[in-house]
N, C-alpha and C positions, 0 to 999 in steps of 0.2 A: 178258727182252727182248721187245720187239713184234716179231711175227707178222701182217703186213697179209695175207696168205692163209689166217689163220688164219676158222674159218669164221664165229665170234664177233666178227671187226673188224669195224666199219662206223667211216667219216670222217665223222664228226658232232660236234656239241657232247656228246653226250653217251657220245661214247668220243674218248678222247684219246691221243694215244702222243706222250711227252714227254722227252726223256732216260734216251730205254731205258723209260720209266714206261708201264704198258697201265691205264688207267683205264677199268673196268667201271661203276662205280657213279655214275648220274646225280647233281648236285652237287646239284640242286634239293631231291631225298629227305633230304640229310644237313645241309644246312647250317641252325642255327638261327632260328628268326624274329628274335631279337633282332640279325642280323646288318643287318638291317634301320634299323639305329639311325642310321648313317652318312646313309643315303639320307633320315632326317627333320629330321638336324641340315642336310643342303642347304637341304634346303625351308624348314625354319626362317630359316636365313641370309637367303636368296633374301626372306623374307616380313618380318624385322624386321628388320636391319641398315638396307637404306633408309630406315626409320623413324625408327628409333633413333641411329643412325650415320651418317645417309648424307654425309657428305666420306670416312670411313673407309672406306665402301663405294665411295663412287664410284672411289679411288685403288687399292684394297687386292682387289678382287671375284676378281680372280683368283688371290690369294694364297689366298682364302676357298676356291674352286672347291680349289684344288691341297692343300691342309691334307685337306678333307676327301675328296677322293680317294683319299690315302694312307693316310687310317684304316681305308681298305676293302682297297686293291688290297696293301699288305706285310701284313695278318695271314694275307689268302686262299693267297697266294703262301706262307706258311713253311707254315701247316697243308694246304692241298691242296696244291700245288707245281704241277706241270706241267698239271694240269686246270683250274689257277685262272688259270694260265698261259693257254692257251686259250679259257677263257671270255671275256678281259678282251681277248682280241688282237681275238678274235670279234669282242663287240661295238661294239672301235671300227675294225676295218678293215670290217665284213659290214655294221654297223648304222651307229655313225656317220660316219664320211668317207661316203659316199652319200648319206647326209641333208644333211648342211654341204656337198656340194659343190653339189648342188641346188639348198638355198636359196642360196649366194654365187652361183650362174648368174641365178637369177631376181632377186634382187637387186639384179646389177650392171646386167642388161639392162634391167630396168625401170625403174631409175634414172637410166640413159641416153636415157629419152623423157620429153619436157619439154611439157607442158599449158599453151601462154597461152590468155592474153585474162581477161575479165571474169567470174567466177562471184559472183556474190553469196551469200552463203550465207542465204538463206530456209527457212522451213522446207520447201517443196516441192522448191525445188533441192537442200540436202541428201539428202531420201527419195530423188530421182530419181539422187544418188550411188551411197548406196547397193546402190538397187536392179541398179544400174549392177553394180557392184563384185561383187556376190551373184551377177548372173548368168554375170561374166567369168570367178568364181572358180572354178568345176569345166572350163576349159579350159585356163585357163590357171596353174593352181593358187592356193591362197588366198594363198602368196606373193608371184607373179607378180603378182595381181589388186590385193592390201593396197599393195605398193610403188611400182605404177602412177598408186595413186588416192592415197593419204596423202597426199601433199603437195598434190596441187591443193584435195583437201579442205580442208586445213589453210589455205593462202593463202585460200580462199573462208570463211572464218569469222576470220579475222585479227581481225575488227574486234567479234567476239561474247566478251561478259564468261562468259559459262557455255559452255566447249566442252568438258569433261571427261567430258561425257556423248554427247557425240556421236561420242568417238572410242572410248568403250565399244562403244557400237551400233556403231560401224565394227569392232571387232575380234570381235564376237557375230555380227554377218550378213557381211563378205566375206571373213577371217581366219578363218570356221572354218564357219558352218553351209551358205554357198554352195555350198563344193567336196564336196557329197555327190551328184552325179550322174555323173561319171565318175573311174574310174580315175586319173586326171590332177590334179582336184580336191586328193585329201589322200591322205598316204602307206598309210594302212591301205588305202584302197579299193586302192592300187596293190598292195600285197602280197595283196590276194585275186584283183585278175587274174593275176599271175605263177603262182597257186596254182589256177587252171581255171575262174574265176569271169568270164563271158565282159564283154567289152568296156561292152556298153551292159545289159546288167543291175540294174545301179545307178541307168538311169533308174526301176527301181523305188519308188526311193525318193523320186519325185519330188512325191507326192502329199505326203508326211511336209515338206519339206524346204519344199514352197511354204507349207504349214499354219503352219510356223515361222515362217519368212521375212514369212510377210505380219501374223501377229501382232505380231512385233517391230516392223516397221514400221509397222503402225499404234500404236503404243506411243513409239515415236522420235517420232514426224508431231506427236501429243500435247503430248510433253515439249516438243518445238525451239517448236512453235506458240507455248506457256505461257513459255519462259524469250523468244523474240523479241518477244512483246506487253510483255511485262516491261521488256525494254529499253529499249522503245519509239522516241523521236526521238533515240537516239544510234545507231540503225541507219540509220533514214531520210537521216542523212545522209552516209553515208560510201557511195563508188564511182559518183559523178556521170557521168564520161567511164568509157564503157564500151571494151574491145576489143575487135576478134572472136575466136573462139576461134582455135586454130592448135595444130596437133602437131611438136615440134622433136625431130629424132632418129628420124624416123619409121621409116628404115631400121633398126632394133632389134626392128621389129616380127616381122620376117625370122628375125634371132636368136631370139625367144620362139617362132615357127613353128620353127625347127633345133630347141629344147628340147626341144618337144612330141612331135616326129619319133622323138629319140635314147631320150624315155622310151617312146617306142612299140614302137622297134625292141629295145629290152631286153624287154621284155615276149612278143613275138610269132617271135622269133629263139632258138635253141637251137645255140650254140656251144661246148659240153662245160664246163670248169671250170680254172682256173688257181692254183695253189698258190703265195699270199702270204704269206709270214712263216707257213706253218704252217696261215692259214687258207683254206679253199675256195670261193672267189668265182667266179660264172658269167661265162663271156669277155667274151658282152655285157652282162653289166654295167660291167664295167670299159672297154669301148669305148667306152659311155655315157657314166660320168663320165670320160674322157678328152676325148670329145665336145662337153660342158655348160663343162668349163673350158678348153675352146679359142674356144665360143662368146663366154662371157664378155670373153675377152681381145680375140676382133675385136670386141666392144663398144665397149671402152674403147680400140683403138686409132682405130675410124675414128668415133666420134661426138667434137666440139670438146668443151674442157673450160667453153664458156662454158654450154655446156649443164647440164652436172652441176652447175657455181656456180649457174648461175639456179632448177635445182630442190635448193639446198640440201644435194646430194649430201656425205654423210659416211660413212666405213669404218666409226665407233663403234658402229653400232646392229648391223650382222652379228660386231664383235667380240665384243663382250659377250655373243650368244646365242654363239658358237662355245664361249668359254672358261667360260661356265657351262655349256653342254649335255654339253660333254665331263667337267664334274665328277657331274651331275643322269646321264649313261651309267654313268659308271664304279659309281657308288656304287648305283646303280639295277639291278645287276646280280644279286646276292643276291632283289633282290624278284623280279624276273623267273624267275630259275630254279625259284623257291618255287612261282609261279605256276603253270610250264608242269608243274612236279613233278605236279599235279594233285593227288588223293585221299592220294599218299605224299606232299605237302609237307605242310610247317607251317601250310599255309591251307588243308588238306583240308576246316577244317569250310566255309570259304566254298566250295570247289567245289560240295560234296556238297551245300547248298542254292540253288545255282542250277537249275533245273528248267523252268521256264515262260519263254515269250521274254519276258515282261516283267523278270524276274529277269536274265537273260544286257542287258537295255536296260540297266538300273539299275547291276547289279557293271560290266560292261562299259564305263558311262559313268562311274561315279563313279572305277575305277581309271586310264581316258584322263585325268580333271582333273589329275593329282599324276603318274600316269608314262606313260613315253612311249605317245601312243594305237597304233601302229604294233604293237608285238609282244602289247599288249595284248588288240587286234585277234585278232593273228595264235593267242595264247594260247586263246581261245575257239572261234575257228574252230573249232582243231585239236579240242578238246576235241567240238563240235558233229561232227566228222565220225568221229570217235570214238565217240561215243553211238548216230548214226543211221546209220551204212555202217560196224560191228563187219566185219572182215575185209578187206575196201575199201580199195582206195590208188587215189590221182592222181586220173586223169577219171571213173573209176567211181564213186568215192566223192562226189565233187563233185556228180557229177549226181542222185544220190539224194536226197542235201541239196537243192540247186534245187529238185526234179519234185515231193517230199514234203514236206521241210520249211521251208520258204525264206521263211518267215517268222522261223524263229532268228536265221538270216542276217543277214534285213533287220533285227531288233532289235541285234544287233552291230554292223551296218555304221552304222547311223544313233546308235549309242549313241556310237563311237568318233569320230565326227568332230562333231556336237553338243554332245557336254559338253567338248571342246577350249575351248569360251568358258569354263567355270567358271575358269579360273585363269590367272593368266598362262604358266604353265609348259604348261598342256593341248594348246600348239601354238606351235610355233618364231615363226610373225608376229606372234603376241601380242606378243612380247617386241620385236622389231622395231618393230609401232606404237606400241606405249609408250613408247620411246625415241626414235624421229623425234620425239615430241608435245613430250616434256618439252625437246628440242632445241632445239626452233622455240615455246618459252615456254608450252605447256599445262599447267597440273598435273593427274600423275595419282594415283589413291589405290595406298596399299598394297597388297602382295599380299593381306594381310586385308581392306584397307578394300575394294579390288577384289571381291571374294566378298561381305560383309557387304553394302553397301551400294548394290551393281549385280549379281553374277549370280544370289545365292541368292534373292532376293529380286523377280526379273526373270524369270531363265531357270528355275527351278523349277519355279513355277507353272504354264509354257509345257509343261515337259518331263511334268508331270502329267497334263495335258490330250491329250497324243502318248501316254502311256502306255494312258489310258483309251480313247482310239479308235482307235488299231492292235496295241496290242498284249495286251487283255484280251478 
C-alpha cells in the first residue's frame, strides 16, 4: 500500500500511488522505443489521408484521432496500469485542456473583431500584414495574432490566382517566429517563465527573431512582387471604390487585454496546488483557465452575430485542432517520457550528443516540428539546468544558467518556437490557418508537400544561417 509519509513519496509524474499501486520506476527508462510507433502512424495519418483520402478524412478525422489513441492508451494501461493511468490523466488534464482552452479563448475573441474597409492585397500591403501580425504575435500570442489577421488577409487577396504562398509566410512569420519575445508569444517561452526565467528576458532573442523575420520578408516581398506582375491587368482591375478602414467589435479587444492579465497572473501568483482526478494542477492555473473561458463566452455574448458572419467565423478550424491534438497528446506520450528519461531512455544516444548550443538549436527544433514544442522546450531546459547547476533547484539554478550559460537557453528558446513553422503539427495556429484558407477557397499543400516544397526548402536555409551567427 502507499505510504505518502513515506520518505521515498514524492507527487510527481514520476511516482505514482494508484490503487494501492507505489510506482518507483520512471516509465520513460522502461518503456520501449518502438512504443513510439503509434505516435508516427498519427503523423502519417495527419500527412496522407488528406492526400490520399481526403472526403474519408475530412468525415472520419476523428474516428482516425480515436483509433490511434487507443493503440497507445489500453496496451499502456494493462502493462503499466496505474502509472500509465497517470501519465495519460497528466498529460491531458496538466498539458492539454490548458493548451485547448487558450487557444478556444484567443480564438473566439479574435474572431469576434471584424477588419473592414478596402485592403488590396499588393505586394507591399501584404508585407505590411505581415510584419503587422509578427509584431502583434509575442503579445498577444501567435494565436491571438494568426486569427485576428487571417481573414482580413484572406479578403485582401480574394482576387489573387497564387495565395497559397502567402498564407505559408503567414503561418512562418506571425503563427510561430513572431511570438519569440515574450512569455505571452508561445507556450514554451511561457513554461520557462513559470520555471524562473524572468519576464522580458526573451527580449533576448530579439536580435535572432528580427534576423528571421526580415529574411523571410524580404523573401515573401520577392515572391508576392513576381506572382502580382504575373498577374498583371486582372489585378489592376479589381477594388475600384475603396472603403475606409473601420474595426467592428472592437470592445474584444478588452477581452484579449483580460487574456493576457489571467496568463500573467498564473505565472506571477503562487496559490498552492489543487488535486484533479489524481492529477496536481497549481490554483492559479485553474483560475486562469476558468478566467480565459469566461472571457470567451462574454465574447460571444455581447459582440452581434452579424459580426462573426461578416468575418466568416466557423467552430470547424478550432474543432479539428482540438480532436487531432488530443490524439497527436495522447499517443505522443511514450516519446515524451523517453525524452525527459534522458541518458536511461531509449534516446540516450540522442541526449548524450547534444553538447554545444548549436546541437540543443538543431534536436530542440527538429523534435518542436513533429511534437509538442512546449515539453520539448521544457525537456531540455531541464536537462540544461541539470548539466550546468549539478545540485541546484528553482531560482538558484536558474540563475546560474542566465549569469553563465544563457546562451543554451537562448538556443532552446529560439529552436522551440522557430521550427514550429516546419510542419503543420509544430504549432496549434498552423492547423487553424490551414483550415480558415482551405474554408475561404485557398489551396493548401500536404503536410509533405507543406515541408517539401515551403519550409525545408525556405526555412532551412534561414535556420542555417541563425545557426552560424549565434550559435557557433
Amino acid at each position: 500500500m502507499c505510504d505518502p509519509a513515506d520518505d521515498g513519496f514524492k507527487q510527481s509524474s514520476d511516482y505514482f500511488c494508484s490503487y494501492g499501486i507505489y510506482m518507483q520506476t520512471d516509465l520513460g527508462e522502461i518503456v520501449p522505443l518502438w512504443s513510439t510507433i503509434p505516435f508516427v502512424g498519427m503523423l502519417l495519418s495527419i500527412a496522407l489521408f488528406p492526400l490520399l483520402a481526403p472526403k474519408f478524412w475530412h468525415h472520419h478525422f476523428g474516428k482516425v484521432s480515436f483509433a490511434w489513441s487507443l493503440i497507445v492508451v489500453i496496451p499502456f494501461l494493462v502493462v503499466y496500469k496505474g502509472q500509465a493511468l497517470y501519465e495519460f490523466m497528466h498529460i491531458v488534464m496538466a498539458d492539454y485542456v490548458p493548451f485547448i482552452i487558450i487557444l478556444i479563448a484567443l480564438y473566439t475573441v479574435s474572431g469576434n473583431i471584424l477588419l473592414r474597409g478596402t485592403l488590396i492585397g499588393t505586394p507591399a500591403v501584404n508585407t505590411l500584414i505581415l510584419l503587422t501580425g509578427a509584431a502583434l504575435a509575442s503579445w498577444m500570442g501567435t494565436t491571438g495574432a494568426s486569427m485576428l489577421l487571417i481573414r482580413p488577409f484572406l479578403r485582401a487577396n480574394s482576387f489573387r490566382k497564387n495565395r497559397t504562398f502567402m498564407v505559408v509566410f503567414f503561418i512562418f512569420l506571425v503563427a510561430n517566429v513572431g511570438g519569440s519575445l515574450t512569455p505571452l508569444g508561445d507556450p514554451p517561452l511561457f513554461l520557462g517563465f513559470l520555471r524562473g526565467v524572468p519576464f522580458f528576458w526573451t527580449f533576448k532573442l530579439a536580435i535572432q527573431m528580427l534576423f528571421t523575420s526580415a529574411i523571410l520578408l524580404l523573401v515573401y516581398y520577392m515572391l508576392d512582387t513576381y506572382f502580382y506582375k504575373k498577374e498583371g491587368h486582372q489585378v489592376h482591375k479589381q477594388q475600384t471604390d475603396k472603403e475606409p478602414l473601420s474595426i467592428e467589435g472592437s470592445h474584444n479587444f478588452l477581452f484579449l487585454a483580460g487574456i493576457v492579465g489571467a496568463v500573467l497572473f498564473s505565472g506571477m501568483v503562487k496559490m498552492g496546488d489543487l488535486n484533479i482526478l489524481g492529477v496536481h494542477r497549481a490554483a492559479q492555473d485553474v483560475i486562469r483557465d476558468g478566467t480565459l473561458l469566461f472571457l470567451a463566452s462574454l465574447s460571444l455574448i455581447t459582440t452581434k452575430i452579424e459580426v462573426r458572419e461578416a468575418n466568416e467565423f466557423s467552430w470547424f478550424p478550432i474543432q479539428e485542432v482540438s480532436i487531432l491534438f488530443i490524439g497527436i497528446f495522447l499517443t505522443m506520450m511514450p516519446c515524451l517520457k523517453i525524452l525527459q528519461a534522458g541518458s536511461d531512455g531509449a534516446l540516450d544516444f540522442v541526449v548524450k550528443a547534444v553538447e554545444e548550443p548549436y546541437h540543443y538549436f538543431w534536436v530542440t527544433g527538429i523534435l518542436s516540428s513533429f511534437l509538442d514544442n512546449a515539453p520539448t522546450y521544457l525537456t531540455f531546459m531541464s536537462s540544461l539546468l541539470g548539466r550546468f547547476s549539478p545540485g541546484l533547484e528553482g531560482q538558484e539554478a536558474m540563475a546560474v544558467l542566465l549569469n553563465e550559460k544563457d546562451l543554451y537557453l537562448k538556443a532552446i528558446s529560439a529552436a522551440a518556437v522557430f521550427f514550429g513553422s516546419m510542419t503543420y503539427i509544430g504549432n496549434a495556429p498552423n492547423f487553424m490557418v490551414r483550415s480558415i484558407a482551405e474554408e475561404t477557397g485557398t489551396p493548401m499543400p500536404s503536410f509533405f508537400g507543406y515541408m517539401l516544397k515551403y519550409s525545408i526548402p525556405i526555412l532551412i536555409p534561414v535556420f542555417i544561417l541563425v545557426t552560424v551567427i549565434f550559435y557557433l
